[in-house]
N, C-alpha and C positions, 0 to 999 in steps of 0.2 A: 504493500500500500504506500510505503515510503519509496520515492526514487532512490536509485543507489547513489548515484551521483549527490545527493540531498546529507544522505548519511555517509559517503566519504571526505567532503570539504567540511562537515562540523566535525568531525575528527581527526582530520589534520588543524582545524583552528583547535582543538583542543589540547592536544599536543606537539603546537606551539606556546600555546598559552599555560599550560601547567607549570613545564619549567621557570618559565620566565617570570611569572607572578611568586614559586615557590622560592625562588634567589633573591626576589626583591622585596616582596610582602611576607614572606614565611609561613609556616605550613598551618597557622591558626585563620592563615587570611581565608581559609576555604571554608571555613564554617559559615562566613556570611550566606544567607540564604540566595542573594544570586549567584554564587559561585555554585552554591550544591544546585542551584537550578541549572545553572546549565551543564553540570558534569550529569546531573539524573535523567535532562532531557537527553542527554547524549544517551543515555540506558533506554531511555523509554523511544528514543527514535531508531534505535538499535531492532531493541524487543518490539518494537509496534505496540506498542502498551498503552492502551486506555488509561489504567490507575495511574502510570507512572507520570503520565504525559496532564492529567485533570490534578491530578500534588500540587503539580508546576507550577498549571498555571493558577493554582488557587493561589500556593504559596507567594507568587513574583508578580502577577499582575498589574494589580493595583499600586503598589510603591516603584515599579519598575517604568507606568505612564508619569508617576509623579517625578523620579528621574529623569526622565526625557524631558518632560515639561522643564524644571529647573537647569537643567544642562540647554536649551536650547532657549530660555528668556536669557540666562547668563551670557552668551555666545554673542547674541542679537543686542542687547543693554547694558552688558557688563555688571548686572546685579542680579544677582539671586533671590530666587524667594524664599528656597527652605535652605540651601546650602547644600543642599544631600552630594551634590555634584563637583561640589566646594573642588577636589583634588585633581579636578579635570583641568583644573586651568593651574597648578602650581609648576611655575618653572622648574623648580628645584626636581618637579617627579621627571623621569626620560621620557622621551617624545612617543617614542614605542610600546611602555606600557602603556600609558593614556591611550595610545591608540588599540591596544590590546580591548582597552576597558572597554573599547565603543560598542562591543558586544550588546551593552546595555539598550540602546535605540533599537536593535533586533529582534532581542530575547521573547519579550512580551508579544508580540505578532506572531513570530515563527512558532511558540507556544499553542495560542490560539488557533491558529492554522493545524497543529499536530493535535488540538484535542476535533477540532472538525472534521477532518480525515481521520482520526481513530474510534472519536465518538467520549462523551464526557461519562466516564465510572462514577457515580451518587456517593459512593464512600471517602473521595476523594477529600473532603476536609474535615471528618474525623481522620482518617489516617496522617494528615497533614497535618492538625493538629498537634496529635500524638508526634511527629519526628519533631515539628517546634517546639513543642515543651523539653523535649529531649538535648535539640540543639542549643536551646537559652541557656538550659542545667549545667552543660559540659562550658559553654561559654563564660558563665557566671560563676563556677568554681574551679578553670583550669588556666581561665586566658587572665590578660593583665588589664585592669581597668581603665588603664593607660586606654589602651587599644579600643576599648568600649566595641566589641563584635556584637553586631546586633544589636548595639545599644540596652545590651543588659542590665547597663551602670548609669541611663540616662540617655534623653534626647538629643542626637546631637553629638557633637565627637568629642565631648566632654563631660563625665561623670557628673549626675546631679546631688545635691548636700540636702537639698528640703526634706526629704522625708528620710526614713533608712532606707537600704538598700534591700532590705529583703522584701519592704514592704511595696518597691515599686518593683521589683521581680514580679510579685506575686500580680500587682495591678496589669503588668506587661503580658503574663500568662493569660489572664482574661481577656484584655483590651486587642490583643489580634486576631484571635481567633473569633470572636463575637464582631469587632469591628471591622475586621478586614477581611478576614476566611470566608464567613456566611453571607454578607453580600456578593464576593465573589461568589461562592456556591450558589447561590441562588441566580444570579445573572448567568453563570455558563450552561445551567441546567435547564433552563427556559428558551437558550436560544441553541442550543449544541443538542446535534446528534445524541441517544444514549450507547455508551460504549456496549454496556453487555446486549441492548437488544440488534445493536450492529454487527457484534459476533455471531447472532443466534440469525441475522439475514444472510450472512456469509456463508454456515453452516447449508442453509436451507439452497440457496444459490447453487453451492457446490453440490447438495444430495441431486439435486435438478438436474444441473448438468451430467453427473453420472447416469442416472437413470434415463437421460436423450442420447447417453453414448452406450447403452444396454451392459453397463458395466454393473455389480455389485456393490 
């Protein structure tokens, strides 16, 4: 269902892009939720995977248009609105990562495009859920708050002091998955194909066609 050609060029950007983000960002930069998105959609464009490909786009949608959006008022006004994109324009980063990064103006589309050609899994954001909560955990007691992955530690590339820290964990565990998850779920399941009942046309497709080739 995937071109091949589709799933050989995002695998050679992919490894290009591992080493070169793992020598410069270091191996905690892949916890960010767009990294493991597009290392999963790489799995789910692989596998052809409804679930893996409906995660995705539940997990990176929404914050990934809001990237764009800020990467792309900064470009054109030289001011940002959220900053999220902030690192796209520091000289000090190499020219070639930032241009590594522009994945990000992609992502979210090609996503979309992969859950409408494979069909949208329903369980997709409990299970996405479930890997966020997981991700935040290991982020929130392995990584250095310096680094704020995921903004575990706070909005923003900077650790927040207002509350404690365990208490906006706990707020950050509720506040995406209810805020961001479930209207995504809800919008891709209203307009997208259903993956399992696309598997079960495929199925039927194929009995069809054997049984007009007198095959068993």
């Amino acid at each position: 269902m995937i071109p091949f050609a589709v799933k050989l060029f995002y695998t050679l950007f992919v490894c290009v892009l591992v080493p070169v983000y793992w020598r410069h960002y270091g191996l905690a930069n892949f916890l960010w939720f767009s990294d493991l998105a597009l290392l999963i959609g790489l799995a789910a464009t692989w596998r052809e995977s409804p679930l893996l490909a409906s995660m995705q786009a539940v997990s990176v949608l929404l914050l990934e248009l809001v990237w764009i959006i800020d990467f792309l008022v900064r470009s054109v006004t030289g001011k940002p609105i959220i900053g999220i994109a902030e690192y796209m324009f520091k000289s000090d980063q190499p020219l070639f990562v930032r241009g590594l990064s522009l994945f990000h103006l992609v992502l979210p589309f090609f996503l979309v495009w992969l859950v409408y050609v494979l069909g949208y899994d329903s369980r997709a954001w409990i299970l996405q859920t479930v890997l966020f909560w997981t991700v935040v955990l290991v982020c929130y007691y392995f990584t250095k708050p310096a680094d704020n992955i995921n903004w575990v530690f706070g909005i923003g590339s900077q650790p927040q002091k207002k509350i404690s820290s365990a208490l906006y964990l706990a707020l950050l565990m509720i506040a995406v998955p209810i805020g961001i998850y479930l209207p995504t779920h809800f919008f891709l399941a209203s307009v997208m194909p259903r993956g399992m009942l696309r598997d079960v046309g495929h199925r039927i497709e194929s009995l069809s066609l054997l049984q007009c080739l007198g095959l068993p």
